[in-house]
VEXDODREN-129697 format. One record per atom (N, C-alpha, C, O): residue in one letter; x, y, z. Coordinates in steps of 0.001 Angstrom, whole numbers, plus 500000, padded with zeros to 6 digits. Example, Ala and Ser with C-alpha at 12.3 -4.5 7.8 and 13.67 -1.06 7.14 Angstrom:
! residues 2
a513190494310507800;a512300495500507800;a513200496700507800;a514236496681508465;s512850497750507080;s513670498940507140;s512900500030507870;s513409501138508039;
//
This chain:
! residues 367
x500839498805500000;x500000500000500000;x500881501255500000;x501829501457500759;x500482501967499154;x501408503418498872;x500443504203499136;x499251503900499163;x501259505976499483;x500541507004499360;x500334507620498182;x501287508287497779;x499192507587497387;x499196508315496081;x498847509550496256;x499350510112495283;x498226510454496965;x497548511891497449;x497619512253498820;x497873511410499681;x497409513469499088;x497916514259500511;x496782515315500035;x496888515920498968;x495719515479500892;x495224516837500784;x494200517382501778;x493723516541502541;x493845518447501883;x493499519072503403;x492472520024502775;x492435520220501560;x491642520606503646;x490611521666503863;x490478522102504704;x490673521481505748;x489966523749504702;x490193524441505812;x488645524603506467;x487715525093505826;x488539524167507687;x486882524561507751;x486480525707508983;x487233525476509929;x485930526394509175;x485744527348510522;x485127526636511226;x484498525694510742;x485138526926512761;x484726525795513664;x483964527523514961;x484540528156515846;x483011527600514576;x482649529454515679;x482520527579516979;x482689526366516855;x482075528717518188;x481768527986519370;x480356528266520124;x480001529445520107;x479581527423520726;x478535527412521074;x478477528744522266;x477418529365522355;x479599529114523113;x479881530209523925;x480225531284523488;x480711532194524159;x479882531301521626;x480971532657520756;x482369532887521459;x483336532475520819;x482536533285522275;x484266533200522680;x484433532828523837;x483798532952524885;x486050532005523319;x486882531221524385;x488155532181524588;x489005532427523732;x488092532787526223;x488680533480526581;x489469532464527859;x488884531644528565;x491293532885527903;x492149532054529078;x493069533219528852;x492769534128528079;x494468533179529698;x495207534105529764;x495385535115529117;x494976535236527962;x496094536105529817;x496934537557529117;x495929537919527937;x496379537795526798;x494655538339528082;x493398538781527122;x493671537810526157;x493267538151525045;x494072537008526183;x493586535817524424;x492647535359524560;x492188534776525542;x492047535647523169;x490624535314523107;x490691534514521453;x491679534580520722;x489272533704521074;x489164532954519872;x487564532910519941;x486965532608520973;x487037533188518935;x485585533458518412;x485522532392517154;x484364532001517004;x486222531955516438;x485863531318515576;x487384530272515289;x488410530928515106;x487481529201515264;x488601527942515368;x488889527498513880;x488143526816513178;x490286528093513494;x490277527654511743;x491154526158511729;x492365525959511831;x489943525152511548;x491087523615511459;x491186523603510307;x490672524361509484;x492036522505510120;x492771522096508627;x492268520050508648;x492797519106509235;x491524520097508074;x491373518284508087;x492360517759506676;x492577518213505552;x492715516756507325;x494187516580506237;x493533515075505902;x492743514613506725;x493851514319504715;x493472513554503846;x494249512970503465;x494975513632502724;x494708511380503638;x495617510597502644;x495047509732502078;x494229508999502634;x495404509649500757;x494604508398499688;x495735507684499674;x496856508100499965;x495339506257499223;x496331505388498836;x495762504452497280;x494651504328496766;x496739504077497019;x496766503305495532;x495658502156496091;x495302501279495303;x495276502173497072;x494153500697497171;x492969501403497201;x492096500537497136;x492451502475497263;x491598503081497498;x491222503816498952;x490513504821499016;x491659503323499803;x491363503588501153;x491946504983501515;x493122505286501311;x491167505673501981;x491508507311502236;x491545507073503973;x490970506144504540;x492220507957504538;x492105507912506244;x492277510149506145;x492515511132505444;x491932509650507412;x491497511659508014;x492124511885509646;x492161511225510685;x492638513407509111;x493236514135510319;x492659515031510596;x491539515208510117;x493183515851511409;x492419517412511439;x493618517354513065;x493997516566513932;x493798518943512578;x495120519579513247;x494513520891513324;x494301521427512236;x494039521819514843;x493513522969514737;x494011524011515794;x493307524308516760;x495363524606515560;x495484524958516739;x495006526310516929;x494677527164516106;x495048526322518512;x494360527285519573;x494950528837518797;x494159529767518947;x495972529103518170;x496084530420517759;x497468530578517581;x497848529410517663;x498520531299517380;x499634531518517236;x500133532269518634;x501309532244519000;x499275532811519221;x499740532955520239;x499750532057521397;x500002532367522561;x499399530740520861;x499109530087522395;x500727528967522456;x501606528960523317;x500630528296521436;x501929527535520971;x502348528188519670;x501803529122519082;x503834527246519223;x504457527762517924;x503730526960516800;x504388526088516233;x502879527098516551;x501782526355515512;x500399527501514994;x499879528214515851;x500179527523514313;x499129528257513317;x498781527989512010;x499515527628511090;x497059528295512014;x496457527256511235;x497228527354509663;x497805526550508931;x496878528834509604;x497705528428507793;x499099527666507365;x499460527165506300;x499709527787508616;x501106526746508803;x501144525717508689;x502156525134508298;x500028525133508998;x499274523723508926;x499473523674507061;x500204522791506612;x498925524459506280;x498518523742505304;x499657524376504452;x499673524109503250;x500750525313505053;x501787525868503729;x502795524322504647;x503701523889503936;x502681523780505695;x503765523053505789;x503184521509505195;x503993520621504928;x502187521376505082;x501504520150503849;x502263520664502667;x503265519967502507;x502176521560501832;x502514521752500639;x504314521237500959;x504760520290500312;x504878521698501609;x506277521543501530;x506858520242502131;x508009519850501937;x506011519678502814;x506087517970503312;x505373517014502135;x506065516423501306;x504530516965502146;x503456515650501266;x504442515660500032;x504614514484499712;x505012516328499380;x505577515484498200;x506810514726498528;x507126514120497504;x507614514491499439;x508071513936500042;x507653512404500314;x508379511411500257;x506279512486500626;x505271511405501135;x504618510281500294;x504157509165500532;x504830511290498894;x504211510232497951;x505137509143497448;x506284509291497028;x504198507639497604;x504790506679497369;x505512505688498623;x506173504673498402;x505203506260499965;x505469506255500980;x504288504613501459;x503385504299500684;x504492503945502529;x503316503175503216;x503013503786504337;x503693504161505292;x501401503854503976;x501149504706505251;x500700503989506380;x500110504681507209;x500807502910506609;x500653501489507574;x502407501095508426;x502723500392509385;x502901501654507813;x504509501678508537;x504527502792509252;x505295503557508668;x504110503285510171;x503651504382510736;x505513505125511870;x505857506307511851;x506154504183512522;x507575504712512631;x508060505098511660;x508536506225511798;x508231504435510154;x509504504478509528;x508627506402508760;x509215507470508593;x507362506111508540;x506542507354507833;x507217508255508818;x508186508880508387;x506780508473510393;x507144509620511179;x509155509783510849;x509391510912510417;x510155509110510952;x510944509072510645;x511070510017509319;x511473511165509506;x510746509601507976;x510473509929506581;x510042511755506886;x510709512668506398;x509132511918507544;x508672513019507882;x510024513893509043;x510878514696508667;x509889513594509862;x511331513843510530;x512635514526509919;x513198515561510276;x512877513839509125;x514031513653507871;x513935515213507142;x514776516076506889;x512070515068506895;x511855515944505440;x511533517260505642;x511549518233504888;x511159517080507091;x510969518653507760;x511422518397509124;x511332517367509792;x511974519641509435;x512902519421510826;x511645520338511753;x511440521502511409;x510935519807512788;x510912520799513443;x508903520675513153;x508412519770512478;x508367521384513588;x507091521754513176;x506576520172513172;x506674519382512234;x505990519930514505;x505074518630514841;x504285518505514587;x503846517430514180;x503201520330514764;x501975520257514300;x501374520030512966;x500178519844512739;x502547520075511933;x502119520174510674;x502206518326510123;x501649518016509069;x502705517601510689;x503295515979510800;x501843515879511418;x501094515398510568;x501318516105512351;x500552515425513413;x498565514855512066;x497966513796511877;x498411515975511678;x497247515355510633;x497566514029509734;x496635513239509576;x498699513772509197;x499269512998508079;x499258511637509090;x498800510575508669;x499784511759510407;x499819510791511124;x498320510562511737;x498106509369511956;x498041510785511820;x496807510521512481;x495917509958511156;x495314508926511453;x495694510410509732;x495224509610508907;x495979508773508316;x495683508391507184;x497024508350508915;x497912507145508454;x497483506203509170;x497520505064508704;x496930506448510580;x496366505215512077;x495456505383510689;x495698504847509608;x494295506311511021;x493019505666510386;x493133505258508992;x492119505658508421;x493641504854508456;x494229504041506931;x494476502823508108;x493665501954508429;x495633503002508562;x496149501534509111;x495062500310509959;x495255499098510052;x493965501081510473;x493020500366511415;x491557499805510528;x490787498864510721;x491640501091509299;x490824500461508460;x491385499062507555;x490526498323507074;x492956498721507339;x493238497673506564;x493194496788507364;x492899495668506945;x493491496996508897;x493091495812509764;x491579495118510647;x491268494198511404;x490964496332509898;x489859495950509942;x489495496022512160;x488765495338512878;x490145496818512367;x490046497350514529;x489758498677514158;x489868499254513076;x489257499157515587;x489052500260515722;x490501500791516405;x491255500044517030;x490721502087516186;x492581502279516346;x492823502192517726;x493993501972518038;x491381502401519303;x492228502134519910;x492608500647520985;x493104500422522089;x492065499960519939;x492380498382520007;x493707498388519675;x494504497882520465;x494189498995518380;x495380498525517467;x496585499276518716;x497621498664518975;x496236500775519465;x496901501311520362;x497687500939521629;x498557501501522294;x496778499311521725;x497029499050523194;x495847498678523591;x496131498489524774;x494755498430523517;x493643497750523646;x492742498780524356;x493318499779524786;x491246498668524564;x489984498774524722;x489840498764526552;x489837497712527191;x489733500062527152;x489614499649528634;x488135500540528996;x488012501639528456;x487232500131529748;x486316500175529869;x485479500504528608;x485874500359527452;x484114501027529043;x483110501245527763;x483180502862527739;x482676503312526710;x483735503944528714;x483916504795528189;x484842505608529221;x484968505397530427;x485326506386528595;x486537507404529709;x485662509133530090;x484837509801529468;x486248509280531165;x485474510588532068;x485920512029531119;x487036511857530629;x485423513145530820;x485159514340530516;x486119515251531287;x486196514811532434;x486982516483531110;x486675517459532298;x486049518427530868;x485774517894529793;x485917519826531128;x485302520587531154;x486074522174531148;x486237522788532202;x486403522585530147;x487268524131530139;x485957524984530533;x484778524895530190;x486685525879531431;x485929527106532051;x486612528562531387;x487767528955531557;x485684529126530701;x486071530171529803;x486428531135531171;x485920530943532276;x487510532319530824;x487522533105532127;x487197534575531940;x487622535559531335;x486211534216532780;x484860535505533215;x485288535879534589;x486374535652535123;x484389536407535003;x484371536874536389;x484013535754537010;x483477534777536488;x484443535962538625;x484163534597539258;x482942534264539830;x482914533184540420;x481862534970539797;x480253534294539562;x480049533687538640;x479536532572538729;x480428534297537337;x480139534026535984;x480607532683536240;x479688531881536405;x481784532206536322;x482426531043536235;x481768529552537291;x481502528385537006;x481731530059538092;x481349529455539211;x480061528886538471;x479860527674538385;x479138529916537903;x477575529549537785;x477776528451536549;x477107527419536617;x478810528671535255;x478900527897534332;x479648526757534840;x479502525760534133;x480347526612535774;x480079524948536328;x479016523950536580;x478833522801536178;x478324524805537426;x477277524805537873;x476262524188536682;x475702523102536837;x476083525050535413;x475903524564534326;x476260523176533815;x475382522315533747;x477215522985533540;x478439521910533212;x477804521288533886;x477033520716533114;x477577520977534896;x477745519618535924;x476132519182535626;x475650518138536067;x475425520102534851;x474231519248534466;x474296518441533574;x473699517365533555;x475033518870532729;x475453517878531490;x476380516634531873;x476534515783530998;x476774516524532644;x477149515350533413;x479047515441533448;x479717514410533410;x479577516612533512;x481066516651533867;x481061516457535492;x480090516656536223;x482134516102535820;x482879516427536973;x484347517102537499;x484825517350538606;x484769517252536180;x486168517731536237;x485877519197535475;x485315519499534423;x486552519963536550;x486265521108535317;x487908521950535460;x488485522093536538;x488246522251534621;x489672523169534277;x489506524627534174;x489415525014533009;x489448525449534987;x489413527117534971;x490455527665534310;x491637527593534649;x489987528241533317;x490892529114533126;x491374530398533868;x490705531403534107;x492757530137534199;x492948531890534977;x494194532068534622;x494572531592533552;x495084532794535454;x496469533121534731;x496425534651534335;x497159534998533410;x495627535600534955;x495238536884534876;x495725537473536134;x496524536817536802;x495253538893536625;x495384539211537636;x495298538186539351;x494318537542539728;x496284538298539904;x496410537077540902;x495017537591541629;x494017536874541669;x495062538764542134;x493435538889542887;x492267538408542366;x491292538105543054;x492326538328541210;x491049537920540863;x491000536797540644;x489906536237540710;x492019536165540348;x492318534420539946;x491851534308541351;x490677533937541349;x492262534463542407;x492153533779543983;x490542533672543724;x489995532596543487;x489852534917543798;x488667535025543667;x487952534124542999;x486977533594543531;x488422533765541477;x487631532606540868;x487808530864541801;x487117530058542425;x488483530963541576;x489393529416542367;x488324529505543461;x487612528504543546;x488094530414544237;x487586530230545266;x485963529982545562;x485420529262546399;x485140531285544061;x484055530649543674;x483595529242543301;x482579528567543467;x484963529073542640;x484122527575542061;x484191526598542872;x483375525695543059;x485555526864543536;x485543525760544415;x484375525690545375;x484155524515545669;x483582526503545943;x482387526653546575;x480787525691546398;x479840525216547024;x481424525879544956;x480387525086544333;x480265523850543564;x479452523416542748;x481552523348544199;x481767521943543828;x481435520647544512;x481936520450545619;x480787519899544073;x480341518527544769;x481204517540545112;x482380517463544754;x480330516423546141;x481696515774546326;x482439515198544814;x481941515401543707;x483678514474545049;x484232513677543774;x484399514304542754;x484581513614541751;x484410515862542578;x484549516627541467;x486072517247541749;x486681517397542808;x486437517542540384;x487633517358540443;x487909519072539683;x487276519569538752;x488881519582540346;x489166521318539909;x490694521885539483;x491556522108540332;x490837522027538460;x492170522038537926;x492067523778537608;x491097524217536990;x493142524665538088;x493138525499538190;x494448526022536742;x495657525890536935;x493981526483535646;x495032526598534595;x495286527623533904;x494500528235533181;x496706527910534159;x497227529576534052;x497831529489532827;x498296530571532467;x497962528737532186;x498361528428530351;x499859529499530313;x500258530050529287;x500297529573531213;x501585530284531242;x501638531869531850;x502650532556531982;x500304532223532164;x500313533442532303;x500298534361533795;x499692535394534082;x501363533392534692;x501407534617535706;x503140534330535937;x503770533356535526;x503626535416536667;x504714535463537018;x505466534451538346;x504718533768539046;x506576534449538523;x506919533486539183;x506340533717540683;x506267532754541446;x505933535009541089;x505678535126542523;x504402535385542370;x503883535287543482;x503458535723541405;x502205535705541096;x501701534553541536;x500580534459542037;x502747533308541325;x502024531853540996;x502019531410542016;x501032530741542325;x503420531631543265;x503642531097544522;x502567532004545293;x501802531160545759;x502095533263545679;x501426533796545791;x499905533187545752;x499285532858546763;x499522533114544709;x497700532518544484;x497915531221544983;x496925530749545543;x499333530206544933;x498879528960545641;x499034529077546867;x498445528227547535;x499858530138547634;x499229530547548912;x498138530808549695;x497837530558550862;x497645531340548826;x496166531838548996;x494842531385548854;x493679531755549014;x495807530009548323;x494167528814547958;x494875527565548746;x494277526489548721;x496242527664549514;x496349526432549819;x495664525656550652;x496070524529550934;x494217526309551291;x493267525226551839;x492396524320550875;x491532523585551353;x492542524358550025;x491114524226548949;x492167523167547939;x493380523129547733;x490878522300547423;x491463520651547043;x491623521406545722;x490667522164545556;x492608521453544626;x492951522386543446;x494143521802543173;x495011521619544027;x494270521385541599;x495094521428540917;x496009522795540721;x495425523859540923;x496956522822540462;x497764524514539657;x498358523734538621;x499136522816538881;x498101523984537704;x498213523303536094;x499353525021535180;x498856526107534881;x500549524684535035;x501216525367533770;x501100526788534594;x500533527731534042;x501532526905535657;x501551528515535744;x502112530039535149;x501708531189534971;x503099529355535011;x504321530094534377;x504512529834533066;x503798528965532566;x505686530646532076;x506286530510531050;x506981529132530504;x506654528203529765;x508223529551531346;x509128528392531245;x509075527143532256;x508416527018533288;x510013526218531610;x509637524894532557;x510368525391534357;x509805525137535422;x511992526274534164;x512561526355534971;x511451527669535891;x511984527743536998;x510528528407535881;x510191529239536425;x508761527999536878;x508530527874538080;x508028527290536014;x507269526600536440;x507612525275537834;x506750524909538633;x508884524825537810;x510027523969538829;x509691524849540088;x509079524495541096;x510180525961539825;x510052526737541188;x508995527087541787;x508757527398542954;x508735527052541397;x506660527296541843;x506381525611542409;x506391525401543622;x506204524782541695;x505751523824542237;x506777523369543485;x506381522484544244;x507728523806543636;x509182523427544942;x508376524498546210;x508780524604547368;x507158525217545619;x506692526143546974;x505867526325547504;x505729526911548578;x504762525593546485;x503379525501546883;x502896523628547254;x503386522586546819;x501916523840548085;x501556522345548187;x500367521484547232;x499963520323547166;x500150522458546721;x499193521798545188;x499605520881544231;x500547521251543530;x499114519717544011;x499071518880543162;x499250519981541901;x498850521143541833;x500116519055540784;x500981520107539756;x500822519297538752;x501032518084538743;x500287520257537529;x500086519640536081;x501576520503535265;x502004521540535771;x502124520000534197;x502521520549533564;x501776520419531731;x501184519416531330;x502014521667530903;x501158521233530070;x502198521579528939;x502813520723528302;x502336523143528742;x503083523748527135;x504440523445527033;x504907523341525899;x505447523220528385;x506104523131528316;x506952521790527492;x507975521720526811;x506051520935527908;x506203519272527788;x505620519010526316;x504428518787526108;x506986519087524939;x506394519045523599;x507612517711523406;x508071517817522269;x508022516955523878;x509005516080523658;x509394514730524501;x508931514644525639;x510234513653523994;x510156513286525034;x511504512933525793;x511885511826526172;x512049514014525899;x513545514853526416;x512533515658527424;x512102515221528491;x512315516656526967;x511948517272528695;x510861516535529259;x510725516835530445;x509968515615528831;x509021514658529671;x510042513922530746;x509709513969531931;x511298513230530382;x512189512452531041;x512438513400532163;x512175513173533344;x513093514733531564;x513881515799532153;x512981515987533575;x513443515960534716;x511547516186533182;x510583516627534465;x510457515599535592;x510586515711536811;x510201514691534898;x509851513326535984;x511397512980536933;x511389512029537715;x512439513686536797;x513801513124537431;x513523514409537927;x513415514252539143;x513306515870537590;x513349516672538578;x511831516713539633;x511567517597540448;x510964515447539308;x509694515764539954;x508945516920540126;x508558517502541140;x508814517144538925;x508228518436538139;x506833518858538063;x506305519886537638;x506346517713538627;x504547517298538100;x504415516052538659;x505347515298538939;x503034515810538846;x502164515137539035;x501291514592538414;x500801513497538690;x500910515525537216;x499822515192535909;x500797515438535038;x501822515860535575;x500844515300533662;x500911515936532525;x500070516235531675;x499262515314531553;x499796517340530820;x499004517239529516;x499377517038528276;x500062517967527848;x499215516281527616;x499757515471526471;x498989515971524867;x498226515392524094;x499435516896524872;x498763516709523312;x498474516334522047;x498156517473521703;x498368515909521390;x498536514853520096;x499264515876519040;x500389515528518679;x498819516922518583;x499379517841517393;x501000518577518041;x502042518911517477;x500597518593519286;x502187519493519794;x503068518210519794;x504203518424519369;x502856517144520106;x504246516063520012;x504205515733518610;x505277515922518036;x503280515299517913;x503639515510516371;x502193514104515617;x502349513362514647;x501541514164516095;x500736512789516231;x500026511926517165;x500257512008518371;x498996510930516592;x499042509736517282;x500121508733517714;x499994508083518752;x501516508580516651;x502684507548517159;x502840508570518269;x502351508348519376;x503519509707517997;x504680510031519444;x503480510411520531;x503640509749521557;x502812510918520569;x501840510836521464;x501398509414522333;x501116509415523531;x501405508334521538;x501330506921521898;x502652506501522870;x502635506069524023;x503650506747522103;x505292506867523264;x505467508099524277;x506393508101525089;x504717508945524213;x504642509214525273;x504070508940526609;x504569508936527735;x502421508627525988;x501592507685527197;x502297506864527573;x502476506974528786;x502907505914527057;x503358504969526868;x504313504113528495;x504264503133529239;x505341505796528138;x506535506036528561;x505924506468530410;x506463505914531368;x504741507529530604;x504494507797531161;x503935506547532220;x504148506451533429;x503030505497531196;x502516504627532232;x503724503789533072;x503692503220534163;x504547503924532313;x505977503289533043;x506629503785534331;x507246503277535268;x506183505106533934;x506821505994535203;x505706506527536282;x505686507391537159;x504887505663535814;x503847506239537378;x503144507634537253;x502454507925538230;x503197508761536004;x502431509621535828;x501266509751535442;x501158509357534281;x500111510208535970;x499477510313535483;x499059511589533648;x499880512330533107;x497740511384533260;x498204512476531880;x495957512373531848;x494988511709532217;x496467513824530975;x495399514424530779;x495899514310529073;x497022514709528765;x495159513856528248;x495516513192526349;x494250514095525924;x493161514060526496;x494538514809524959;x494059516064524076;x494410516302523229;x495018515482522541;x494157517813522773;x494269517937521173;x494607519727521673;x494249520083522796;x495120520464520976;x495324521749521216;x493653522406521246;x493176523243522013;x493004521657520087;x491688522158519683;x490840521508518432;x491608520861517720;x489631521489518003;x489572520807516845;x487739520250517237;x486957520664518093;x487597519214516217;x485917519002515770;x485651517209515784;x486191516263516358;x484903517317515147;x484886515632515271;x486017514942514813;x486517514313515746;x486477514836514017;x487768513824514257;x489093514055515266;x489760513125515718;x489358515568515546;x490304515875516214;x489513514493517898;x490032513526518457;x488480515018518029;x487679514269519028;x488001512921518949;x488537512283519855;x487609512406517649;x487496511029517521;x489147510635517977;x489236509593518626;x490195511228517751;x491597510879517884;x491902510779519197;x492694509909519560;x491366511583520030;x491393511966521442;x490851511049521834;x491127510491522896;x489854510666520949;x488818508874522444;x490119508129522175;x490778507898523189;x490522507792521255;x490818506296520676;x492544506594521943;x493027505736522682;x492816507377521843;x494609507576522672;x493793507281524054;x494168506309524710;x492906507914524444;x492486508420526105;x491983506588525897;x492723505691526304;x491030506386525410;x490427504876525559;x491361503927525876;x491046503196526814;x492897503644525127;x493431502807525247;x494528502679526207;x495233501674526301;x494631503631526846;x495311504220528112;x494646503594529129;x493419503688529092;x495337502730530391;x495287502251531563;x494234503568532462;x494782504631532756;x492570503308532864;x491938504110533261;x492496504763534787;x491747505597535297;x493819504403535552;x494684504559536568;x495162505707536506;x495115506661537283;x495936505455534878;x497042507002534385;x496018508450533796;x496427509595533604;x494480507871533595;x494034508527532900;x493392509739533373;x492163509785533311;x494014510691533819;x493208512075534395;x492137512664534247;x491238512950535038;x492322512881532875;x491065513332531955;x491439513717530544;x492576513787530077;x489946514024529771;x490406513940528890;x489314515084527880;x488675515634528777;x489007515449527071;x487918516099526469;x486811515733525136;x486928514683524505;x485992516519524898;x485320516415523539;x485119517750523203;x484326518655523463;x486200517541522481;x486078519554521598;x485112519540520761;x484664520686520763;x484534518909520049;x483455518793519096;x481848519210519778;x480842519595519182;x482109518920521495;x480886519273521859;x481105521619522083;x480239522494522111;x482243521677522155;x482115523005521926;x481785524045520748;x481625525265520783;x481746523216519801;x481618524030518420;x480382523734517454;x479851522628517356;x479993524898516744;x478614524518516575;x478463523442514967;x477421523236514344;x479509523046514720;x479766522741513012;x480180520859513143;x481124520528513860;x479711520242512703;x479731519254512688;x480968518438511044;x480389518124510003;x481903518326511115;x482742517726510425;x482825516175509539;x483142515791508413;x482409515690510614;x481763514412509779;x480841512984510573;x479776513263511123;x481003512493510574;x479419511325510800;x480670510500511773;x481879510625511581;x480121509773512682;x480925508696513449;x480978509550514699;x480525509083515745;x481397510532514672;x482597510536516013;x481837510374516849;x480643510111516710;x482760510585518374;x482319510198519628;x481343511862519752;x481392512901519093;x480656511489520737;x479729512324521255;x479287511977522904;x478850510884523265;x479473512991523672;x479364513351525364;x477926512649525526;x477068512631524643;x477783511955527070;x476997511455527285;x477033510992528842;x477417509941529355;x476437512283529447;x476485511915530661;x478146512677531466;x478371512566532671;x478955513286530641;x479835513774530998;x481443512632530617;x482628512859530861;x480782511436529955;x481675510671529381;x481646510721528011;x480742511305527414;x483043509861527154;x482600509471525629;x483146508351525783;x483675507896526797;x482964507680524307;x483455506229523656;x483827506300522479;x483176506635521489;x485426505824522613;x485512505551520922;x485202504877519839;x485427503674519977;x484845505126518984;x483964504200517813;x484281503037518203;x484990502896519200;x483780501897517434;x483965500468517505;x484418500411515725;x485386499781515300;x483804500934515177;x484304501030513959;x485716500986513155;x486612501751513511;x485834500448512503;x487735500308512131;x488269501870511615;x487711502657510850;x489328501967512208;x490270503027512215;x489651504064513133;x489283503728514259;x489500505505512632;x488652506275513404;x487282506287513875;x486791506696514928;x486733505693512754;x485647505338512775;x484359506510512408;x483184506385512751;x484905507566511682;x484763508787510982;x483863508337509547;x483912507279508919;x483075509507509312;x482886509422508006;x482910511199507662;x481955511870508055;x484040511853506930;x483730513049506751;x482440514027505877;x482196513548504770;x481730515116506178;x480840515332505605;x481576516638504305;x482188517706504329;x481039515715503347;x481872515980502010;x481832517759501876;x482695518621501712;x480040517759502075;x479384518791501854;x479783520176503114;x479329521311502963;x480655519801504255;x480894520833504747;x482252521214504764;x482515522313505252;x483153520519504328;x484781520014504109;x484955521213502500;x486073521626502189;x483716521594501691;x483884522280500659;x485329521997499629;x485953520939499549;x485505522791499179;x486775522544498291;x487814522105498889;x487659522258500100;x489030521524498587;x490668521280498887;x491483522475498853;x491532523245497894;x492135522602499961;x493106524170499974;x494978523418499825;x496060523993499932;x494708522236499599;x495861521498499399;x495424520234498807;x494540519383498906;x496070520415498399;x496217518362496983;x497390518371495814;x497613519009494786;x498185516999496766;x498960516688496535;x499624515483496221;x499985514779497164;x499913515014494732;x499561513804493847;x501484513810493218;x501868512975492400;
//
């Protein structure tokens, strides 16, 4: 089986909340993904979709996505897209650098590979653990009623984990943290996430100030070495998230006991493979991980069950469904929230069917 074609579309993804607001005023009203496409000489097509959060959040942006297709995929053709190391390798080789733009090609290389084997991918991953994995829940950041009450919300729809965004002014972060936590039930779980945006004494500071209250502090800081020091001062259970794009500083953290969680993203390490060696690596070392996507629609979703599904439910923190945030539907299959859980298809590979009619024209094709 060869790759005969490479090609992608760009689709807008607005959100059911019109805007998703988290640190230092960044805001996003409308989500531009790129769903990426490989055909092969047997006929069998498989699907990606790579959408990141903005250029300001990581070093990834959407049109980058599809000028770094044009300058990778011819490279690709003629390639097996069922050899999924030696492909990431091939890719590696052909572009140095830029994971996010690798991460669609790989991800419809699994779903090619799971459709010739006729499994759903996250059987082929490592196998099938329970019938479905737990939800958390991003908290857009408002004021801290506002926030508090949209938990409150949330938890009708059946979450229990919810992730605040803060990383703003420390007074007012205390303030939110403290609303919501108010209004949390038992067994609910509160991850407090500053996406990089407070300073090093900002961060030791607010976990002062909440250190009675059961709270995650998830990514406070910039860097990994300013994020080290913060967690060496506060007594909060510690996520790390932006920092951790490899799996050199994943090693690096766990020897300096850096964290407690990680967040793992599929497009920032470069895929479903390295994303897979990272879980992987992690279940070895006793970390737990929160497995995601920067951002994205039904298949970005569907990619996210099948990694989170086949993951030991021990290591598994949490996990999301971005598709339930956006009002545009991408294609037929994917997983869908239920009760504050999902399930990954049973269906072979992703278990996707894209909708032709909203995918519109090709902004890349490459033969």
């Amino acid at each position: 089986m060869k790759i005969a074609r490479i090609f992608a579309h760009r689709v807008e993804l607005p959100l059911h909340e019109v805007t998703y607001k988290w640190s230092g005023g960044k805001s996003v009203t409308v989500f531009d993904s790129t769903i990426v496409g490989v055909e092969t000489d047997t006929g069998l097509v498989g699907y990606g979709e790579v959408c990141p959060l903005g250029p300001f959040y990581l070093p990834a942006y959407a049109e980058g996505v599809r000028g770094g297709l044009r300058e990778l995929g011819p490279h690709l053709i003629g390639e097996d897209p069922t050899q999924l190391a030696k492909l990431n390798r091939t890719m590696d080789a052909a572009l140095k650098g830029h994971p996010y733009v690798k991460s669609g090609i790989d991800i419809a290389s699994w779903d090619i590979f799971g459709q010739a084997a006729g499994m759903p991918l996250c059987e082929l991953m490592g196998g099938r653990y329970g019938e479905s994995v737990p939800l958390y829940r991003a908290i857009s950041q408002e004021p801290p009623e506002q926030m508090a009450e949209n938990v409150s919300r949330y938890r009708e729809e059946g979450y229990r984990r919810f992730q605040l965004k803060v990383g703003g002014d420390p007074d007012v972060d205390i303030a939110r943290v403290r609303a919501v936590a108010a209004v949390l039930g038992s067994g609910e779980r509160l991850v407090a996430d500053a996406n990089t945006g407070w300073l090093q004494h900002e961060a030791v500071r607010v976990g002062h100030a909440v250190r009675d209250l059961d709270v995650y502090i998830e990514q406070p800081c910039l860097t990994y070495e300013e994020c080290l020091a913060v967690r060496r001062q506060i007594p909060h259970p510690f996520v790390l998230d932006e920092n951790i794009d490899d799996l050199g500083i994943l090693l690096r953290a766990r020897s300096d006991l850096a964290m407690d969680v990680v967040n793992l993203k599929i497009s920032k390490l470069g895929g479903l493979t390295k994303i897979r060696q990272a879980r992987d690596l992690c279940v070895s070392m006793g970390i737990a991980m929160t497995l995601e996507d920067s951002w994205g629609g039904d298949i970005a979703t569907a990619a996210i069950a099948h990694i989170a599904q086949s993951t030991p439910p021990e290591f598994l923190f949490s996990t999301t469904d971005f598709n339930s945030y956006v009002t545009v539907s991408v294609a037929d299959g994917a997983p869908h929230r239920v009760n504050g859980r999902m399930a990954a298809s049973t269906s072979s590979g992703l278990g996707i069917r894209p909708k032709s009619d909203v995918l519109g024209r090709r902004v890349v094709d490459i033969s």
